[in-house]
C-alpha positions as CSV (number, residue, x, y, z in Angstrom):
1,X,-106.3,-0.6,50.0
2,X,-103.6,-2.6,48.0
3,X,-100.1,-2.5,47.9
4,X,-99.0,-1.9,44.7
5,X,-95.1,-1.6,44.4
6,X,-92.7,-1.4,41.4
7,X,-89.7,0.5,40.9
8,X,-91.4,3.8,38.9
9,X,-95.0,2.3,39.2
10,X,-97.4,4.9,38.2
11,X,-99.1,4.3,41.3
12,X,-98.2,3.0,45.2
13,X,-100.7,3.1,47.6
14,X,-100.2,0.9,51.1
15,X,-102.7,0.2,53.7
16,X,-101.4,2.9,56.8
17,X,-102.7,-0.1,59.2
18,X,-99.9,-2.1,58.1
19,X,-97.2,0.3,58.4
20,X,-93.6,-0.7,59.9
21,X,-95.7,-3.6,61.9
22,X,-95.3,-7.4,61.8
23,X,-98.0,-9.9,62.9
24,X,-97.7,-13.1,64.4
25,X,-98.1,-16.0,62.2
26,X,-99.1,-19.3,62.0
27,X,-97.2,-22.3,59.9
28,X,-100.0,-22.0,56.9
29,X,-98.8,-18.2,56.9
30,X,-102.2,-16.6,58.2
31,X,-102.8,-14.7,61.4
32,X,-105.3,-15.4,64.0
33,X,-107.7,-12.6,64.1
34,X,-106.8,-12.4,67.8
35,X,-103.0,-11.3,66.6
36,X,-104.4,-9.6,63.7
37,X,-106.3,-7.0,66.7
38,X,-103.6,-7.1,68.6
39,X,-101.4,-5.6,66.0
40,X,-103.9,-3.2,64.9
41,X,-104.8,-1.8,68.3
42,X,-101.0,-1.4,69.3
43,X,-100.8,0.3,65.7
44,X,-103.3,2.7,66.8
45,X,-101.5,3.2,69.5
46,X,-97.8,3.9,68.0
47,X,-99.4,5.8,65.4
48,X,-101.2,8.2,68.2
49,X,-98.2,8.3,70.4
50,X,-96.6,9.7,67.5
51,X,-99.5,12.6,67.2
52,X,-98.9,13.2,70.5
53,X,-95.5,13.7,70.2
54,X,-95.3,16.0,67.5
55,X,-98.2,17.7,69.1
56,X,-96.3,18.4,72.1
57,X,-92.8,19.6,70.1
58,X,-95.5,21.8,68.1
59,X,-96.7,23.1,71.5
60,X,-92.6,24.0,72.1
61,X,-92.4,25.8,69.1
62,X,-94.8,28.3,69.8
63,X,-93.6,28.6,73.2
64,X,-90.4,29.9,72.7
65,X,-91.8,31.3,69.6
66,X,-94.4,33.9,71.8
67,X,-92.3,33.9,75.2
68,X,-90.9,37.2,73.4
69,X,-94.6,39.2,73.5
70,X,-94.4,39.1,77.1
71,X,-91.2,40.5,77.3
72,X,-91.7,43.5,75.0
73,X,-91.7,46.1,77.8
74,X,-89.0,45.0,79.1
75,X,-86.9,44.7,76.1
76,X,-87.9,48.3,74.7
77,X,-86.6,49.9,77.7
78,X,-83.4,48.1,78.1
79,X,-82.7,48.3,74.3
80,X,-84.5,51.8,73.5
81,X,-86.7,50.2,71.6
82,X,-89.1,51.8,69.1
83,X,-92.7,50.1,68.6
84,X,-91.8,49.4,64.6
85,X,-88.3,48.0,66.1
86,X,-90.6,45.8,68.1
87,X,-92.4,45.1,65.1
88,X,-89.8,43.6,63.5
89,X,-88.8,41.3,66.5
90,X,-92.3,39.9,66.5
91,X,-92.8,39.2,63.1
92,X,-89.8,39.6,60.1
93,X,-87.1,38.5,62.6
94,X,-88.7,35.0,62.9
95,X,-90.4,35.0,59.8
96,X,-87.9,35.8,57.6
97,X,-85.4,32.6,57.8
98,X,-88.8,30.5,58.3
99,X,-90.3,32.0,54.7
100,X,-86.8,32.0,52.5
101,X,-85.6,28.0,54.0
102,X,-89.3,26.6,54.6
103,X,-89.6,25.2,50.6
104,X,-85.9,24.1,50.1
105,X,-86.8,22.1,53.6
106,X,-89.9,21.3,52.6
107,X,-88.0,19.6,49.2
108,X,-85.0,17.8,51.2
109,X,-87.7,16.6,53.2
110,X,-89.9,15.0,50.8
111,X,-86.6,13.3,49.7
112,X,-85.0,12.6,53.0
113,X,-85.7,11.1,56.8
114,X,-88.0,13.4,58.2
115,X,-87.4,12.8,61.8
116,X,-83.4,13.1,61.7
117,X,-84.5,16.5,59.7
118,X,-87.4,17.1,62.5
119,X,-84.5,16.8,65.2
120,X,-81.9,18.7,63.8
121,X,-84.7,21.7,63.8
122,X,-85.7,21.8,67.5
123,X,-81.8,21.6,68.1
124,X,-81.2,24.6,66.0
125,X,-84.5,26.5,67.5
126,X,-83.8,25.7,71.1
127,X,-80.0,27.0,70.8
128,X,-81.1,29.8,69.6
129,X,-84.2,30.8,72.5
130,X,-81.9,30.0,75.2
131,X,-79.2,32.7,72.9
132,X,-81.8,35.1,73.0
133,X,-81.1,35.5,77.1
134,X,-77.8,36.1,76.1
135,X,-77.9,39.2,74.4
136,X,-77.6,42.8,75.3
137,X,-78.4,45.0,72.3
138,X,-80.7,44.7,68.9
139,X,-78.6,43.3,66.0
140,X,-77.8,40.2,68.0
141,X,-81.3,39.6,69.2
142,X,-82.6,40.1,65.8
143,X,-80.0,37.5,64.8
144,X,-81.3,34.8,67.2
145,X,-85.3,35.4,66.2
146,X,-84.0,34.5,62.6
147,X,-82.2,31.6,63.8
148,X,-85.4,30.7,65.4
149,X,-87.8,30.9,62.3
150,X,-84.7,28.4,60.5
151,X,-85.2,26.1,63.0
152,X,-88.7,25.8,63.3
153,X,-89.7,25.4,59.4
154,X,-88.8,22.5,59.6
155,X,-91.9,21.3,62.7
156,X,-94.9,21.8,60.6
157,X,-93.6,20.2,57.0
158,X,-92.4,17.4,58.4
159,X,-94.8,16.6,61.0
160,X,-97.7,16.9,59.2
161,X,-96.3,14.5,56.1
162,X,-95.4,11.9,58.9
163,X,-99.0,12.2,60.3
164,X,-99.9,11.7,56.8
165,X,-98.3,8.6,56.0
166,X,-99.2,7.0,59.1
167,X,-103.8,7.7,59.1
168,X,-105.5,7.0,55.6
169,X,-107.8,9.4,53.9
170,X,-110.7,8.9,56.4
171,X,-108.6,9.1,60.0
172,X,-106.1,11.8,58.7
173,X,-108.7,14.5,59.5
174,X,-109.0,14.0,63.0
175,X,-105.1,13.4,63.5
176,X,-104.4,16.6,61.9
177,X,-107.2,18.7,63.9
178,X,-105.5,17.2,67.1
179,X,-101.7,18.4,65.7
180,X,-103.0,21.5,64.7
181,X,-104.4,22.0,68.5
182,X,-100.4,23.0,68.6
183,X,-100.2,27.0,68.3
184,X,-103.2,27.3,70.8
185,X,-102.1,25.5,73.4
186,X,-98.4,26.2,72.7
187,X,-99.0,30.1,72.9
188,X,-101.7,29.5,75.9
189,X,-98.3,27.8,77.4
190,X,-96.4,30.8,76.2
191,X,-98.9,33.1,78.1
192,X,-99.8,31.4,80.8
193,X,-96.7,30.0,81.9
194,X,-94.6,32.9,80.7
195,X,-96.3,35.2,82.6
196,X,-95.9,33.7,85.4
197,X,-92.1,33.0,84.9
198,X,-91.9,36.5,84.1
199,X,-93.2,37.5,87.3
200,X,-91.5,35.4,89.7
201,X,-88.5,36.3,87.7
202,X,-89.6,40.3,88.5
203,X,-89.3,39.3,91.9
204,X,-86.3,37.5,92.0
205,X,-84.2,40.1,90.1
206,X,-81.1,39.0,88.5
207,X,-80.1,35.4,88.5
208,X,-76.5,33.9,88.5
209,X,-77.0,31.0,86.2
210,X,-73.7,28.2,85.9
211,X,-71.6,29.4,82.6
212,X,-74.0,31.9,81.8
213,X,-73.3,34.6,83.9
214,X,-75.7,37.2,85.6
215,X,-78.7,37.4,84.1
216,X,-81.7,40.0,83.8
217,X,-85.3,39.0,84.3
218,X,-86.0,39.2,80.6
219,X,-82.8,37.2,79.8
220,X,-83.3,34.5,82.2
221,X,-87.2,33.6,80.8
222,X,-85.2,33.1,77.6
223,X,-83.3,30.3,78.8
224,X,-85.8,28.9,81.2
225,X,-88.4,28.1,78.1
226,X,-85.2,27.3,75.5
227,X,-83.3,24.4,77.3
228,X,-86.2,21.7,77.5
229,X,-85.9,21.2,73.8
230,X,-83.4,19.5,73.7
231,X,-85.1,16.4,75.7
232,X,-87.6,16.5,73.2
233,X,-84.7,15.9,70.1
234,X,-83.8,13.1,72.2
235,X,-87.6,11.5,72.3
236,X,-87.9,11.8,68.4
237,X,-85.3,8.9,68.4
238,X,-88.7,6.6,69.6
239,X,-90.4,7.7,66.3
240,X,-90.0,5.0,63.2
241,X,-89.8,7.5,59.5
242,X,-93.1,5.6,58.3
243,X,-93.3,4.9,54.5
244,X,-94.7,7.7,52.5
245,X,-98.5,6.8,51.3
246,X,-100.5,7.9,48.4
247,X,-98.0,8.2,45.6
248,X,-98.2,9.3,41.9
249,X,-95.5,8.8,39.5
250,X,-96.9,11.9,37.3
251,X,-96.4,14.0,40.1
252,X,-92.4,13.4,40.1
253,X,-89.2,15.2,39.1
254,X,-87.7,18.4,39.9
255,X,-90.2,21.1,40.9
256,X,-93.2,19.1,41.0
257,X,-95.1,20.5,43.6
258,X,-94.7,24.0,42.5
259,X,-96.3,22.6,39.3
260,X,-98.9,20.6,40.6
261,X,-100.0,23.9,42.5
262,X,-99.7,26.1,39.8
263,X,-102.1,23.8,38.1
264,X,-104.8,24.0,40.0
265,X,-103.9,27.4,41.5
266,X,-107.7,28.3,41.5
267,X,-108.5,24.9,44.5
268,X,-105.0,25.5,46.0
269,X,-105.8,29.5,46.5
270,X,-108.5,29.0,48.4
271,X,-107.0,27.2,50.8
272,X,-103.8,29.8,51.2
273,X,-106.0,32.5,51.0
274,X,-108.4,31.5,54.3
275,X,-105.1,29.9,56.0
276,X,-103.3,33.2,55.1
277,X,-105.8,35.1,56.9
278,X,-106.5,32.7,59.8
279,X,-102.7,33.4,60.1
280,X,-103.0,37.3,60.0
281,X,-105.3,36.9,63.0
282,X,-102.5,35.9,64.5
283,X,-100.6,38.9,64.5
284,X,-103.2,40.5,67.1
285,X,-101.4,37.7,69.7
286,X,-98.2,39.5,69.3
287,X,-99.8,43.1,70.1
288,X,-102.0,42.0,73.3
289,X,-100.1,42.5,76.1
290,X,-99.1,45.9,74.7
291,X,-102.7,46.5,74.1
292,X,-104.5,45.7,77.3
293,X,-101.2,47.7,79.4
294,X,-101.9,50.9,77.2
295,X,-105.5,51.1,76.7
296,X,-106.8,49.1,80.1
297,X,-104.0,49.6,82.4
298,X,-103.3,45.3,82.6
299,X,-100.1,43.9,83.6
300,X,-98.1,41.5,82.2
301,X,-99.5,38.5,84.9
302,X,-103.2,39.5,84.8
303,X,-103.6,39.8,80.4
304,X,-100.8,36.8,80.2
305,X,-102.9,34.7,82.5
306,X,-105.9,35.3,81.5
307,X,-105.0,35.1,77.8
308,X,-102.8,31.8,78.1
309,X,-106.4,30.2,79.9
310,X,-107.7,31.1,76.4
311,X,-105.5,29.4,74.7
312,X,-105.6,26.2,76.9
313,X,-109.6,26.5,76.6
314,X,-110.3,27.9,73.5
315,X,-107.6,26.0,71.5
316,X,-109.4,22.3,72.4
317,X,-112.8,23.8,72.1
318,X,-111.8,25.3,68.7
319,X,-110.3,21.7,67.7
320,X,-113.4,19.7,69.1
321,X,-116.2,22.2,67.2
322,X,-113.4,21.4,63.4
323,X,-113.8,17.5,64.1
324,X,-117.8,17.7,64.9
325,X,-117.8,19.7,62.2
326,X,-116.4,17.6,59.5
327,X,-117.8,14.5,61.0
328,X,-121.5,16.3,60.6
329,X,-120.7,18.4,58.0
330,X,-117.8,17.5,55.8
331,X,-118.2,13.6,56.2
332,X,-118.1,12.4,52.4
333,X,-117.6,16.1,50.8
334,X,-114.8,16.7,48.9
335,X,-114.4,20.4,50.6
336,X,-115.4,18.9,54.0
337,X,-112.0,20.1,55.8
338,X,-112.9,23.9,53.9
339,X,-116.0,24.0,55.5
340,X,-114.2,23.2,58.7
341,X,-111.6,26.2,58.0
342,X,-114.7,28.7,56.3
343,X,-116.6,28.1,59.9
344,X,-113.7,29.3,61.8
345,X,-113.1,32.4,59.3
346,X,-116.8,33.1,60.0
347,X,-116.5,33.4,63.6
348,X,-113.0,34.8,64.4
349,X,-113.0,37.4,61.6
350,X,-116.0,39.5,63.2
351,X,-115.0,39.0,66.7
352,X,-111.0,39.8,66.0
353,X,-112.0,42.9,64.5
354,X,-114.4,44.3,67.6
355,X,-112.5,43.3,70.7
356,X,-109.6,45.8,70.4
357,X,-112.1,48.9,70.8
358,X,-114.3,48.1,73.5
359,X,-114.9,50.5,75.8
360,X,-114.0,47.9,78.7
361,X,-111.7,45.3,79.5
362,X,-114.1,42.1,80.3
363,X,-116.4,42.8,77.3
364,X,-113.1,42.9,74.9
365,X,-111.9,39.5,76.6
366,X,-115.0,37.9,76.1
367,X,-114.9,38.5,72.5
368,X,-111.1,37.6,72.5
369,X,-112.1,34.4,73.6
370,X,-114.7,33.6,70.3
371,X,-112.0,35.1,68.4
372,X,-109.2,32.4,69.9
373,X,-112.1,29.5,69.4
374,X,-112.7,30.9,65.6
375,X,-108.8,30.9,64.8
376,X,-108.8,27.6,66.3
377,X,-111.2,26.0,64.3
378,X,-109.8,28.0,60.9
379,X,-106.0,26.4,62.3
380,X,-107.6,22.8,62.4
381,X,-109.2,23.1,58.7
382,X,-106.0,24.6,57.0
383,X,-103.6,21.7,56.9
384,X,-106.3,19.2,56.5
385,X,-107.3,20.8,53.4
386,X,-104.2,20.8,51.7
387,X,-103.3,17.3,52.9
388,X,-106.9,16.0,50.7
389,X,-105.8,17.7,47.2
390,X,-101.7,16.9,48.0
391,X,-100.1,13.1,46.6
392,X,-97.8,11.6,49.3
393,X,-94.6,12.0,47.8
394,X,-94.9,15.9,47.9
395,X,-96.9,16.9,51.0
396,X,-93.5,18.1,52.6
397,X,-93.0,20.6,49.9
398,X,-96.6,21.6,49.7
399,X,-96.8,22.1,53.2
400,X,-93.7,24.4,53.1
401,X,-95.3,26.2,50.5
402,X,-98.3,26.6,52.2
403,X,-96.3,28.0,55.7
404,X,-94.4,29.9,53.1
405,X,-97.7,32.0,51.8
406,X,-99.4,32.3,54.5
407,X,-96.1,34.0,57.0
408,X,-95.9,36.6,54.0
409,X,-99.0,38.6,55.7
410,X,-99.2,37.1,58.8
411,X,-96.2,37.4,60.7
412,X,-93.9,39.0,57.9
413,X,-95.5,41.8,57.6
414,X,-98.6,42.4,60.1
415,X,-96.4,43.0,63.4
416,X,-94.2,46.0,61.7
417,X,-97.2,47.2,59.6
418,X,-99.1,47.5,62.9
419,X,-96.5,48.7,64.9
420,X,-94.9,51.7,62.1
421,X,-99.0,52.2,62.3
422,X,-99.2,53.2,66.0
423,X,-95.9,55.2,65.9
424,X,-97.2,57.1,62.6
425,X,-100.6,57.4,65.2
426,X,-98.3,59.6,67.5
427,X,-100.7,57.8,70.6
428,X,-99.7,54.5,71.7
429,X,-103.2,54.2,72.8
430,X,-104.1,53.9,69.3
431,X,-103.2,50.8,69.1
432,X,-107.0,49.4,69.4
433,X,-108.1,51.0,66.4
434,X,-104.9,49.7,64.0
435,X,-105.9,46.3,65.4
436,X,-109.6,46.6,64.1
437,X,-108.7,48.6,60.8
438,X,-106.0,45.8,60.3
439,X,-108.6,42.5,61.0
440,X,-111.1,44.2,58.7
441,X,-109.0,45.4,55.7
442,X,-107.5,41.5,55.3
443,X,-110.5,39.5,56.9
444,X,-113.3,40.8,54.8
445,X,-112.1,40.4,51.0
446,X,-110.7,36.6,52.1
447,X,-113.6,35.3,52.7
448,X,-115.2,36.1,50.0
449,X,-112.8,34.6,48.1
450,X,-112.5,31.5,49.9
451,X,-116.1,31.3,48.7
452,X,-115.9,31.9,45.6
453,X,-112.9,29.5,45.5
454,X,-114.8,26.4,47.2
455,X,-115.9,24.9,43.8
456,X,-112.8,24.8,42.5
457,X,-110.9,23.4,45.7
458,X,-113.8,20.1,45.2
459,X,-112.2,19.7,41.5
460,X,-109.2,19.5,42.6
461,X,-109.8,16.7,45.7
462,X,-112.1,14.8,42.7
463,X,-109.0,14.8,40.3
464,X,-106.1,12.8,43.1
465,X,-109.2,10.9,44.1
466,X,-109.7,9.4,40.2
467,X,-106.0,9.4,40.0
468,X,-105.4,7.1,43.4
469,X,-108.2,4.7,41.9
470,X,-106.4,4.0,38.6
């Protein structure tokens, strides 16, 4: 594509090959097509260290994000804990900051540096994991999962835009799908690891940590998974803010994406609604370890290990099926990345809703597992989709909308809905059946709409794609 810049220009649209680069030259001023490869191959490779990068803060996030599911047990009896209290750690006490500051961030973003905004974050998130070890009572751990969700709404806004502006409209797919591999293997970190910090830390007992003080178990995995964030704040220095591609002059001024939305709320609700309920899935994450102790007799190693291997497997299997997918599929279709997002709907929906009330343990893992490879694909499609119907200069904001709408069911309000549900139940054991009831009474009316919403989702993509060509 061709650069076309004026101050206000109705339209600015740069090649992403050609970002923050400079090619050798000869005296005539042309390149040799040797230095003109060179450039572009070390391109490719800044622009997929970058991926990388973010991939692996996004892995962090949900790390220190889900270390807290193992830890429930632990933290009900030390605190008296009920199982709606519990509830609201999971879900409202992370997702409430993250929901209210996600679109104000989302707007600074779109109108700041994104990596000095993408830093502060992790500092802010990290500080307030390793706090979380430091606390004895409710209040003051409720307080730290809210600093938490403030810190991290920043991570998925402003990584994703950068991803954006650095892959055109054909490459951005794939990069996105390989971000978005981030909660997957960031919870299988959560579960795997944690579980086993959690029980080497069972064994060890209390620890005597420098400044800190004495420490319990549950205090000291806290700190253990909060400190190494800070090394990654440091590594974000490496990353160059790239220019921001794609741009559209009518889509300016205060507001706009919240009006460029609104406007085509019928393709933009499609995409909220299957990403809201990919997100609900979610929720059944948080009640796992509870679930296979009650109703299987599991402990915290055996469920966190095996479920943090299906993360680590089904999270890259989930990510490979969304890019054969598109590329066989979607490749040339304006609601190729929806298809990609419907698929995984299609397959984790069903299995989400069965595995919580089978009669045994390995049959309800093995449909765990095509539920964590469904999600997965559904995770990959979301961002993608919004990213093909978003202009440059407001994909921050939209993507802050779009985290905003879809924590509202998800973690907002599925982990207290679930657990007042069980308490109501008077039988912990219940919990299995207000798993199922819950997959079933969101899954099954979104995706009808998502289908119903497809044709109007391929307007939308057709309308920036006639505007980007003016």
């Amino acid at each position: 594509m061709v650069c076309l810049w004026q101050p206000q220009s109705v339209l600015k649209l740069t090649n992403t090959n050609d970002i923050n680069t400079q090619s050798g030259r000869f005296s005539n001023g042309e390149a040799t097509r040797g230095e003109r490869d060179m450039t572009t191959n070390k391109n490719s490779l800044y622009r997929w260290y970058v991926v990388i990068l973010l991939l692996l803060i996004f892995i962090l996030s949900y790390l220190d994000r889900y270390i807290v599911t193992l830890l429930v047990e632990p933290i009900k009896k030390a605190m008296g804990l009920s199982d709606f209290q519990v509830g609201l750690l999971l879900g409202p006490a992370f997702s409430l900051f993250h929901v209210l500051v996600s679109i104000p961030l989302g707007w600074y973003g779109d109108r700041s540096n994104r990596k000095y905004l993408l830093i502060a974050g992790i500092i802010i998130w990290c500080a307030m994991t390793t706090g979380s070890g430091l606390v004895v009572t409710f209040i003051p751990l409720l307080l730290m999962r809210l600093g938490l969700g403030l810190g991290e709404a920043v991570v998925s806004p402003c990584s994703v835009s950068i991803i954006s502006d650095y892959f055109d409209r054909k490459q951005r797919t794939r990069a996105i799908s390989v971000y978005m591999a981030g909660p997957y293997l960031g919870a299988g970190l959560a579960f795997l690891g944690g579980a086993l910090i959690v029980g080497w830390l069972e064994k060890v007992g209390h620890i005597d940590w420098p400044l800190l003080g004495t420490l319990s178990p549950w205090q000291s995995a806290f700190v253990i998974v909060g400190l190494p964030g800070f090394l990654f704040a440091a590594l974000m220095l490496t990353v160059r803010e790239p220019e921001r591609q794609e741009q559209l002059a009518a889509a300016q001024g205060g507001g706009k994406a919240f009006r460029y939305i609104i406007k085509r709320w019928k393709g933009f609700g499609a995409v909220f609604v299957g990403s809201t309920c990919n997100f609900a899935m979610s929720a059944l994450a948080f009640w796992n370890i509870p679930l296979f102790q009650r109703v299987w007799g599991w402990s915290v190693v055996e469920i966190g290990t095996v479920t943090g291997i299906f993360y680590f497997t089904a999270g890259p299997i989930g990510t490979a099926i969304a890019v054969w997918t598109h590329r066989r599929f979607g490749e040339g279709r304006a609601d190729g990345s929806m298809i990609v997002l419907l698929l995984g709907l299609a397959i984790s929906i069903p299995a989400s809703a069965i595995y919580p009330v089978m009669p045994s343990a390995s049959v309800a893992v093995v449909l765990m597992f095509i539920a964590f490879i469904g999600k997965s694909v559904a995770t990959a499609g979301g961002p993608a989709s919004m990213m093909a119907v978003t202009p440059g200069e407001i994909r921050g904001q939209s993507m802050a909308i779009f985290n905003t709408v879809i924590a509202l069911i998800g973690p907002l309000f599925g982990p207290p809905l679930i657990g007042w549900a069980i308490d109501a139940s008077g039988d912990p054991k219940s919990i299995g059946m207000v798993l199922s009831a819950y997959v079933l009474i969101v899954g099954i009316p979104s995706i009808l709409l998502v289908c119903l919403g497809l044709k109007h989702y391929r307007g939308a993509v057709h309308e920036l794609e006639a505007a980007l060509k003016v």
